[in-house]
C-alpha positions, 0 to 999 in steps of 0.5 A, spaced: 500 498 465 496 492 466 496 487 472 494 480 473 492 482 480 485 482 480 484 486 487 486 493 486 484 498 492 485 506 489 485 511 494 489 517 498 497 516 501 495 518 508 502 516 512 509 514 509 514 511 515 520 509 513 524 505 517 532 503 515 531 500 509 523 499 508 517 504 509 509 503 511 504 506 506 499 507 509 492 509 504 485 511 505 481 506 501 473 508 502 474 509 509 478 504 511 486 504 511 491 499 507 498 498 510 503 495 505 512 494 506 515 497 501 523 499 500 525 506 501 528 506 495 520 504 491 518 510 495 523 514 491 522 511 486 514 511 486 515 519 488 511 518 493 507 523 498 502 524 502 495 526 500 497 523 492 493 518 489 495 510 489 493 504 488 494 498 493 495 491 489 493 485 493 496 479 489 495 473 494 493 466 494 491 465 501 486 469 506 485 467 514 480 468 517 482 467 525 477 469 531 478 467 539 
């Protein structure tokens, strides 16, 4: 598969909540953890478990820096 996405972070499934109808993934990327909103049924889908390695894909044209 090829991704127009140039920011693609491998690491380690480290927690799947799923809620009513979406999950939070949690991945281990380098030490540092990435939390992505996917639907249920892309878990499924995906065959998604905890410990397998995944890639967070960040495709966003905007990135806010705020501080107080």
């Amino acid at each position: 598969m090829k991704l127009s996405a140039r920011n693609v972070l491998g690491g380690k499934v480290l927690q799947i909540k799923k809620g009513a109808t979406t999950a939070h993934v949690t991945l281990d990327v380098a030490g540092a953890t990435v939390t992505a909103a996917i639907t249920n049924d892309a878990v499924e889908e995906l065959k998604l478990q905890v410990g397998q390695h995944a890639y967070a894909v960040i495709k966003a044209s905007d990135v806010m820096i705020a501080v107080d």
